[in-house]
C-alpha positions as CSV (number, residue, x, y, z in Angstrom):
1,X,24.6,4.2,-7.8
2,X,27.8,3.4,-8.6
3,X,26.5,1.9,-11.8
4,X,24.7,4.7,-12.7
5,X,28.0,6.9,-11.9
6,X,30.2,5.4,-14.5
7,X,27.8,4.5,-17.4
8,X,27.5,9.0,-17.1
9,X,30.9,9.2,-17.2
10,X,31.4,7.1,-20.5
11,X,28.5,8.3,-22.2
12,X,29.6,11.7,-20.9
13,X,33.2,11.1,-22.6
14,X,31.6,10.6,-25.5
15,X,29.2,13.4,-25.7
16,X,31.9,15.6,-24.9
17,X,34.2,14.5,-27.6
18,X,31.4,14.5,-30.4
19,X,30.4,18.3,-28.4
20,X,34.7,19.1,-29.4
21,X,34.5,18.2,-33.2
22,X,30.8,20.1,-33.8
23,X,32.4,23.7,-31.8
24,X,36.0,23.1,-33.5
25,X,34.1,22.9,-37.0
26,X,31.9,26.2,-35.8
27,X,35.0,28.1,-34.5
28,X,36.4,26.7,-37.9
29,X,34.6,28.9,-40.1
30,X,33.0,31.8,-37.7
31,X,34.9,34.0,-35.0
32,X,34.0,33.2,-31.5
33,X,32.8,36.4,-29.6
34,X,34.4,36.8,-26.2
35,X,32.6,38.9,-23.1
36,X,35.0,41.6,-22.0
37,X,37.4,41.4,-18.5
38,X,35.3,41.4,-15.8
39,X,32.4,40.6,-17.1
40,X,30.0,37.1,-16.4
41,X,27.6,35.4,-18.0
42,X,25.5,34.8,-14.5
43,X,25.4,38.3,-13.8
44,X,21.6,39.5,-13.9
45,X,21.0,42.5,-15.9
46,X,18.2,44.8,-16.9
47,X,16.9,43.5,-19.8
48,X,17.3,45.1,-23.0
49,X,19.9,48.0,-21.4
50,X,23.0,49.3,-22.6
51,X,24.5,52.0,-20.4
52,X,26.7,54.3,-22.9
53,X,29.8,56.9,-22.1
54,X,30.7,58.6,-25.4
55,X,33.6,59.9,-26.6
56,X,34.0,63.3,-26.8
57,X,32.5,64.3,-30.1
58,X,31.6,61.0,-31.6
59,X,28.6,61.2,-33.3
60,X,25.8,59.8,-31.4
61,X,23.7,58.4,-34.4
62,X,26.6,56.5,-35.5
63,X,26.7,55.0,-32.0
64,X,22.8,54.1,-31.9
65,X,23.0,52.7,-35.3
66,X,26.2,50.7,-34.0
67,X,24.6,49.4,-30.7
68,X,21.1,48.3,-32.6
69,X,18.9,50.7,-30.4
70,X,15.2,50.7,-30.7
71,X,14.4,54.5,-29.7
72,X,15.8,57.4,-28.4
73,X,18.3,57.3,-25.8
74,X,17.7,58.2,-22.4
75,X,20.5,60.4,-20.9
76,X,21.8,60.4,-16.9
77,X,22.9,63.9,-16.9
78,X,24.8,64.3,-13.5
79,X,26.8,61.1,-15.3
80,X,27.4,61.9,-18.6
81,X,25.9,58.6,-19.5
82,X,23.3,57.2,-22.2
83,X,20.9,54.6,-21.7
84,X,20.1,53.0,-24.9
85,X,17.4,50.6,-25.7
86,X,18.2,47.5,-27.3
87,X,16.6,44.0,-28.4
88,X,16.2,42.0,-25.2
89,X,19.0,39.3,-25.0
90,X,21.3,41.2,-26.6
91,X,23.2,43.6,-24.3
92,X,26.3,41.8,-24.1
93,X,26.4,41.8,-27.7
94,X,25.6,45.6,-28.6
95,X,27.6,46.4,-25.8
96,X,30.8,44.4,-27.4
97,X,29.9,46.5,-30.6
98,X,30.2,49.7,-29.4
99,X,33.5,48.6,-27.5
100,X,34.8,47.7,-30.8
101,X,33.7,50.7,-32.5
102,X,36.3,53.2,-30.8
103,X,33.4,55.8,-30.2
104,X,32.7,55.6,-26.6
105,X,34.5,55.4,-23.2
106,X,32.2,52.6,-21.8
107,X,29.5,50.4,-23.0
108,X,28.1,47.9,-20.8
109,X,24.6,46.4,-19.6
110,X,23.0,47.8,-16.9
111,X,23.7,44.7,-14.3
112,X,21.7,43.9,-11.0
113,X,23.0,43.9,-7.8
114,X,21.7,42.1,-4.5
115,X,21.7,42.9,-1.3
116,X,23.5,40.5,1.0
117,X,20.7,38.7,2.3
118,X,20.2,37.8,5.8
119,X,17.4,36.9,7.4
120,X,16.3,38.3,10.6
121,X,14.9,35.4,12.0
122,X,16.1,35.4,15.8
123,X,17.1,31.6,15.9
124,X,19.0,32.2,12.6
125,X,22.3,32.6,14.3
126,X,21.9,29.2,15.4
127,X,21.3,27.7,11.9
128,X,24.6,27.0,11.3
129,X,23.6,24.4,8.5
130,X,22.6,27.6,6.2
131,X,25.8,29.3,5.8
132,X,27.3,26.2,5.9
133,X,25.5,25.4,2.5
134,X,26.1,28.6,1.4
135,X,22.0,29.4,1.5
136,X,23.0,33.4,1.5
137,X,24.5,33.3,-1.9
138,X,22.2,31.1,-3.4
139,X,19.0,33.5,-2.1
140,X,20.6,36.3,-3.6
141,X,19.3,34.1,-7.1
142,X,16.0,33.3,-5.4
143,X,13.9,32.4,-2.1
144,X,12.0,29.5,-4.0
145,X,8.6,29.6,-6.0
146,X,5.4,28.8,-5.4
147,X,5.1,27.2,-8.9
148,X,7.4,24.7,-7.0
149,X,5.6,22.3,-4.6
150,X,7.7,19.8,-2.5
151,X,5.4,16.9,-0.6
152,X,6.6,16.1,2.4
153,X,5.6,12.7,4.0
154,X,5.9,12.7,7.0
155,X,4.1,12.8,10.3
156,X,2.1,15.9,9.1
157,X,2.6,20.1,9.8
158,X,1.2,22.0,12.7
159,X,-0.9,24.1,10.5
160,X,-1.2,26.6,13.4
161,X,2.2,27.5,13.9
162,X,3.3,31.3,13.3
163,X,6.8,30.6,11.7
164,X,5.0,28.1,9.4
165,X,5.7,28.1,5.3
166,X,4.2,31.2,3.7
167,X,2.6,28.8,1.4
168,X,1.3,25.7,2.6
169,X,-0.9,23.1,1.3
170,X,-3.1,20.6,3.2
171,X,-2.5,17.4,1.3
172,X,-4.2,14.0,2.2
173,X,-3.9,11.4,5.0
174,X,-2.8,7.8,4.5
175,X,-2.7,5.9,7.9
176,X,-3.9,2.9,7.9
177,X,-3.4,1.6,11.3
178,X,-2.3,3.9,13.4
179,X,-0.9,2.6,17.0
180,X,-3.7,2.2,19.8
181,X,-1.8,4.4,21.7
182,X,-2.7,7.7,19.5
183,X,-5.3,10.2,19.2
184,X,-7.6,10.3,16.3
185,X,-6.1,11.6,13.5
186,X,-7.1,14.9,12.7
187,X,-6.5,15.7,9.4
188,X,-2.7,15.9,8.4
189,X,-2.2,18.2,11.7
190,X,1.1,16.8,13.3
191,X,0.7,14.7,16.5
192,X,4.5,13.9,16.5
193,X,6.2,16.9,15.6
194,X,8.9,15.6,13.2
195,X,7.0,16.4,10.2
196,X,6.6,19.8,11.3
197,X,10.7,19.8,11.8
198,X,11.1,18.4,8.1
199,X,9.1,20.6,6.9
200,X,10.4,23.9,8.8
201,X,14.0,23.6,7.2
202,X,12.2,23.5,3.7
203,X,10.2,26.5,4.1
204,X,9.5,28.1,7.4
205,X,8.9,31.7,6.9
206,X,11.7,33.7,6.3
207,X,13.0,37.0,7.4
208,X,9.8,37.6,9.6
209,X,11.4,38.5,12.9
210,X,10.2,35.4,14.8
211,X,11.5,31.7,15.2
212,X,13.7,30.4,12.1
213,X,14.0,30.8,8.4
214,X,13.6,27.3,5.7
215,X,16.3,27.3,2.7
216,X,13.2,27.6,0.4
217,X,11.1,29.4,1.9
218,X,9.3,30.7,-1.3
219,X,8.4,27.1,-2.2
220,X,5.1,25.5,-1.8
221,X,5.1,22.8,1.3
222,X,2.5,20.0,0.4
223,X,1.7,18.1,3.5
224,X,1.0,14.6,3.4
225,X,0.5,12.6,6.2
226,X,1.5,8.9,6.2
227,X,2.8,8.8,9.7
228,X,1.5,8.1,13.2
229,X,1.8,9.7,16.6
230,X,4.8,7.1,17.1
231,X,6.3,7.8,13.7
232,X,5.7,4.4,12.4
233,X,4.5,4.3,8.7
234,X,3.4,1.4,6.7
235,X,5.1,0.7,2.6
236,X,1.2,0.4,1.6
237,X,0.3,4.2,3.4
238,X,4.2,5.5,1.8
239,X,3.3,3.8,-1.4
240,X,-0.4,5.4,-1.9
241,X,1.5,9.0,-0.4
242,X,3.6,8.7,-3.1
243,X,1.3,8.3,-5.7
244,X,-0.7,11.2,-4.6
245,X,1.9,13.5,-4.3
246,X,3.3,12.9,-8.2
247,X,-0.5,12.7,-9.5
248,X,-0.7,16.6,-7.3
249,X,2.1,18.0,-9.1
250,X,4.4,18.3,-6.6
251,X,8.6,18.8,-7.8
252,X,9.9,17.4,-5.0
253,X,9.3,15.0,-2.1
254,X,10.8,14.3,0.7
255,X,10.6,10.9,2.5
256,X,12.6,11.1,5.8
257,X,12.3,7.9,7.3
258,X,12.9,4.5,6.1
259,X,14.3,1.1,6.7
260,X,16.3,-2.0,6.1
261,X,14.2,-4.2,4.0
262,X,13.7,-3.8,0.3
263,X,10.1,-3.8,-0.8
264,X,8.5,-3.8,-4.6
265,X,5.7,-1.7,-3.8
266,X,8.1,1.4,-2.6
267,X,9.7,0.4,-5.6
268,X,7.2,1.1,-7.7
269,X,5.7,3.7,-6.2
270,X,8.9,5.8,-6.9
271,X,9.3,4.6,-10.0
272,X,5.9,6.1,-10.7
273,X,6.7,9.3,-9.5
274,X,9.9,9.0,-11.1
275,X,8.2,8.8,-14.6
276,X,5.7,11.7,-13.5
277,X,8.6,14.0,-13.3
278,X,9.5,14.6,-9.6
279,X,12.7,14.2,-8.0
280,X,13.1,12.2,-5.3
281,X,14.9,12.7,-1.6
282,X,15.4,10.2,1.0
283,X,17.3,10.2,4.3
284,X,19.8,7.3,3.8
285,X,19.5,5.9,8.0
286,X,20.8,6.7,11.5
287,X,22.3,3.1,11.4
288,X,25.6,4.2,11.1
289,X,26.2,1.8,8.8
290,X,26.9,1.4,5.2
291,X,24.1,-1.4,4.9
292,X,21.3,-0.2,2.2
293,X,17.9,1.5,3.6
294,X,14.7,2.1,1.8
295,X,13.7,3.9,0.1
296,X,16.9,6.0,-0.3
297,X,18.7,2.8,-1.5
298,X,16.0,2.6,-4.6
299,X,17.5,3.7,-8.0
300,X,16.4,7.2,-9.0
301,X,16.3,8.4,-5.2
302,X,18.7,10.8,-3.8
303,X,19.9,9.4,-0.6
304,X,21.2,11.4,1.8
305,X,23.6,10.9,4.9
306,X,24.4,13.6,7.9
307,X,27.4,15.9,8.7
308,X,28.1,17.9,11.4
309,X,29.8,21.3,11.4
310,X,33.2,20.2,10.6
311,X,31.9,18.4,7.3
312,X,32.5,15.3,9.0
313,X,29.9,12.3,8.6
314,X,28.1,12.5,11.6
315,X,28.4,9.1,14.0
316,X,25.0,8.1,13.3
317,X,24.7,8.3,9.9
318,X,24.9,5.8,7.5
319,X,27.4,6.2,4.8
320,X,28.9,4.3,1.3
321,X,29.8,5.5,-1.9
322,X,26.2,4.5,-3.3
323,X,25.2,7.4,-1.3
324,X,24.1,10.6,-3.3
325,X,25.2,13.3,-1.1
326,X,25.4,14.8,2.4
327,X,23.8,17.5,4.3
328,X,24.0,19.1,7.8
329,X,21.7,16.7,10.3
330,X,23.1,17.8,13.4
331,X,22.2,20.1,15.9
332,X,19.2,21.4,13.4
333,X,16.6,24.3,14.7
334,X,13.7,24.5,13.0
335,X,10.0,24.5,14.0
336,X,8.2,22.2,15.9
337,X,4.4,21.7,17.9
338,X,3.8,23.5,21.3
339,X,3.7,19.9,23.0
340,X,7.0,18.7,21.7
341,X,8.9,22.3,23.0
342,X,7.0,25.4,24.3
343,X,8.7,27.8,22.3
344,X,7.7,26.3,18.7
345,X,11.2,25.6,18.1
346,X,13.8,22.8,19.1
347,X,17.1,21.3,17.6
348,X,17.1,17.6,16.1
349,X,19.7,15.3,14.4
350,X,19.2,12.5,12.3
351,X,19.6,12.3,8.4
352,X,15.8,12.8,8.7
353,X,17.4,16.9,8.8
354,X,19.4,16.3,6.3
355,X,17.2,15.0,3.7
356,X,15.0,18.6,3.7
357,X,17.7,20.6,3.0
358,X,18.7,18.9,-0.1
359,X,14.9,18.7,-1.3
360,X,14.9,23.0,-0.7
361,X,18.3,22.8,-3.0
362,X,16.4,21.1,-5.2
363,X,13.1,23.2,-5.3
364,X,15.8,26.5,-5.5
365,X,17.1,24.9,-9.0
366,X,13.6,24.3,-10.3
367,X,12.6,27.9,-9.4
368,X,15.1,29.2,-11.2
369,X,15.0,26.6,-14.0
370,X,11.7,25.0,-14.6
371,X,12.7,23.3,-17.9
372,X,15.2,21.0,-16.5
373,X,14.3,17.4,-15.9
374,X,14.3,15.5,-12.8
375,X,17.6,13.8,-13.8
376,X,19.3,17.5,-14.4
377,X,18.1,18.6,-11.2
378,X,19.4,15.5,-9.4
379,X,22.8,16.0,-11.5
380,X,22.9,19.8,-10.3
381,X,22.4,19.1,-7.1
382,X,25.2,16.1,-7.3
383,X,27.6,18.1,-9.2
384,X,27.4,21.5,-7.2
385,X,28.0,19.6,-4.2
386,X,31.8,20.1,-1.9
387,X,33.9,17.0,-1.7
388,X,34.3,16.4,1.8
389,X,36.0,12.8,3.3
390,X,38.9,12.8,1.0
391,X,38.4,11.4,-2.6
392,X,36.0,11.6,-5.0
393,X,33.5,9.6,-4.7
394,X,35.0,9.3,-0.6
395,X,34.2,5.7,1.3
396,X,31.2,8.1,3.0
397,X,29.3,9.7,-0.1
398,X,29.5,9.6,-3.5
399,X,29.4,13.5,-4.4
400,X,30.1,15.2,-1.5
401,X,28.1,18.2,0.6
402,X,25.4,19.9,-0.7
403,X,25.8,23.6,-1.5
404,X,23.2,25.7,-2.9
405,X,24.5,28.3,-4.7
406,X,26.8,25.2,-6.5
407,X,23.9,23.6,-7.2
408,X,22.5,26.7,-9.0
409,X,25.3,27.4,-10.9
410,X,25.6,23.3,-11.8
411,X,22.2,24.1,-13.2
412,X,23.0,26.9,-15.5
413,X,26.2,25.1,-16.9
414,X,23.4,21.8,-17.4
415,X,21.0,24.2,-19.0
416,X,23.8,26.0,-21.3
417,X,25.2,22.2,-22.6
418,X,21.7,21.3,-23.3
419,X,21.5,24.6,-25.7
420,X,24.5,24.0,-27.3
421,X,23.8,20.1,-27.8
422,X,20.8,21.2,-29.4
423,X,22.2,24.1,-31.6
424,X,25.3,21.5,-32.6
425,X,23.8,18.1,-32.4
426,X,20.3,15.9,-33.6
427,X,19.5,14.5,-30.1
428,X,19.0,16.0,-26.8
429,X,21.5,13.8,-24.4
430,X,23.6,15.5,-21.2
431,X,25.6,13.3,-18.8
432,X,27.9,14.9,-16.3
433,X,31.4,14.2,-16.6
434,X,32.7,14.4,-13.3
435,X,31.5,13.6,-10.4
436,X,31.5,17.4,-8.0
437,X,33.7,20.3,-8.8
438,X,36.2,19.5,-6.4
439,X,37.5,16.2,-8.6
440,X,38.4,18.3,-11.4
């Protein structure tokens, strides 16, 4: 990780200087447009909308001619204002233009507003992890997709739960030799009940007046079973789960469990999925130590430790700074079988809880954004996290706490270097330069 960390930086360094001299020769020989006070490049607007206060008198061909409309404006009478039609994309700019012009009082896009979403989910109070992460802001942006799968491996989903994912996906089973002590296996139904917990804080339905709401719950869930009534999983079971869950597509997946020896075949396995696209999350161990755990100690894995309420590391966790990031892992509600709690729901800890959350970051960025790579999605997620422990990276984790709305707005800053990399330079290359926003 650490590795990995500084050969970004350097290469980052560079990019940004040779990014320097191609804008200083562009601002050279061209004026640089600047959006007006107020305004922000984020904000989503209506597309192709320019809302219109003319002066008094000004000739209102002149300003249609000046603002680039494509038909005949469409008045709000009890506001004296104009809605004119422009080219899609460019509202900021005809808007600036008829600013400029001196014949109207106001020109600006129509922008959208969001309600302040949240969810009426009767355990939500209790999810302390979501405003923590700042999951309201970010679902202002979006709830997920379902043209985003995340595979979760794991002991399976109780497929007849009521507060289960909206849009859920009966993957495959891979247990090889499940414990004498266990029923048969029935399909990837959950006989353990922490895949049903994993899989709850991804995407249990939201805002449906029962139980608990997932960060992502617009998201597909793809459930793969490699687990046994125990919780005990076999490299060779993880390994083939893998495989199949980059050969169906999925975005994301989530491997909450683990252990302490290093084995090729994991190795391989994510390196296939790796290759295929996805991006990878692992819970870094409940060790508390700094000792590495597989697979979140493989390259291209996002390990990731627990914190409690206070942002502190939480006791159990494992921690070093060749850990990705952190996310909430204690005191977690989410969903869970009948035979584990009566009511469906129960509170865990572990960074088996904190490993979902950052694979529903991730599957928020990709619905938002699904022409960033695997790599920009693990560097949004990396650089939109908080610092927490003091330093950057901190002896506990390399980039800090996830948040989700940082992570989204990481993304679009990726996204927007990677357009003007292409429009100034050859080759397509983006490395971030720091390692969160907190270190500057």
């Amino acid at each position: 990780m650490e590795r990995r960390n500084w050969r970004r930086l350097l290469i980052g360094l560079l990019l940004a200087t040779a990014l320097g001299l191609a804008g200083w020769q562009s601002s050279a020989s061209a004026g640089r447009a600047t959006p007006p006070a107020g305004s922000t490049a984020t904000q989503p607007l209506v597309s192709g909308i320019v809302l219109v206060e003319a002066k008094p008198g000004a000739d209102q061909a002149r300003i249609l001619g000046v603002a680039g409309a494509l038909a005949a404006p469409v008045p709000i009478q009890q506001l004296g204002i104009l809605k004119i039609r422009v080219a899609a994309g460019q509202e900021e700019a005809a808007a600036g233009r008829l600013r400029q012009s001196g014949l109207v009082d106001v020109a600006s896009p129509d922008y959208v507003r969001h309600v302040l979403m949240i969810p009426d989910d009767p355990y939500y109070p209790e999810q302390w992890a979501l405003p923590k992460i700042d999951a309201p802001t970010a679902w202002q942006t979006t709830l997920g997709s379902p043209s985003v799968t995340v595979a979760v491996i794991d002991t399976g989903y109780d497929f007849s739960h009521p507060d289960r994912p909206i849009h859920l996906i009966a993957g495959k089973t891979f247990v090889s030799s499940p414990s004498s002590t266990c029923p048969p296996i029935n399909g990837v139904q959950d006989d353990e009940g922490h895949g049903t917990h994993v899989g709850g804080i991804v995407a249990a339905a939201f805002d449906n007046g029962i139980g608990v709401a997932g960060l992502a719950p617009g998201a597909t869930i793809l459930v793969i079973k490699a687990a046994d009534c125990t919780g005990n999983l076999a490299d060779s079971d993880i390994a083939q789960s893998i495989h199949y869950a980059a050969d169906s597509g999925a975005n994301v997946i989530n491997l909450s469990f683990g252990g302490t020896a290093p084995d090729p075949v994991l190795s391989q396995a994510v390196q296939y999925a790796w290759n295929k696209g996805a991006v990878l999350v692992a819970a870094a161990g409940n060790d508390g130590s700094s000792q590495p755990f597989y697979p979140a100690s493989i390259p291209d894995v996002l390990s990731v430790a627990a914190t409690d309420q206070n942002d502190a590391i939480a006791s159990f966790s494992n921690r070093g700074s060749d850990i990705a990031v952190a996310a909430p892992g204690v005191g977690i509600w989410s969903t869970v079988p009948s035979f584990v709690s009566s009511t469906g729901y129960a509170s865990e800890s572990g960074t088996s809880m904190a490993a979902p959350y950052v694979s529903a970051v991730a599957a928020l960025v990709w619905s938002v954004d699904t022409g960033l790579s695997n790599s920009q999605v693990d560097q949004a997620i990396e650089q939109g996290s908080v610092a927490i422990g003091g330093g950057c990276p901190s002896s506990s984790v390399a980039y800090g706490r996830v948040d989700a709305s940082g992570a989204l707005a990481a993304a679009r800053r990726i996204a927007s270097m990677e357009s003007h990399t292409n429009a100034k330079l050859s080759y397509r290359i983006f490395f971030p330069l720091v390692f969160n926003e907190a270190c500057g």
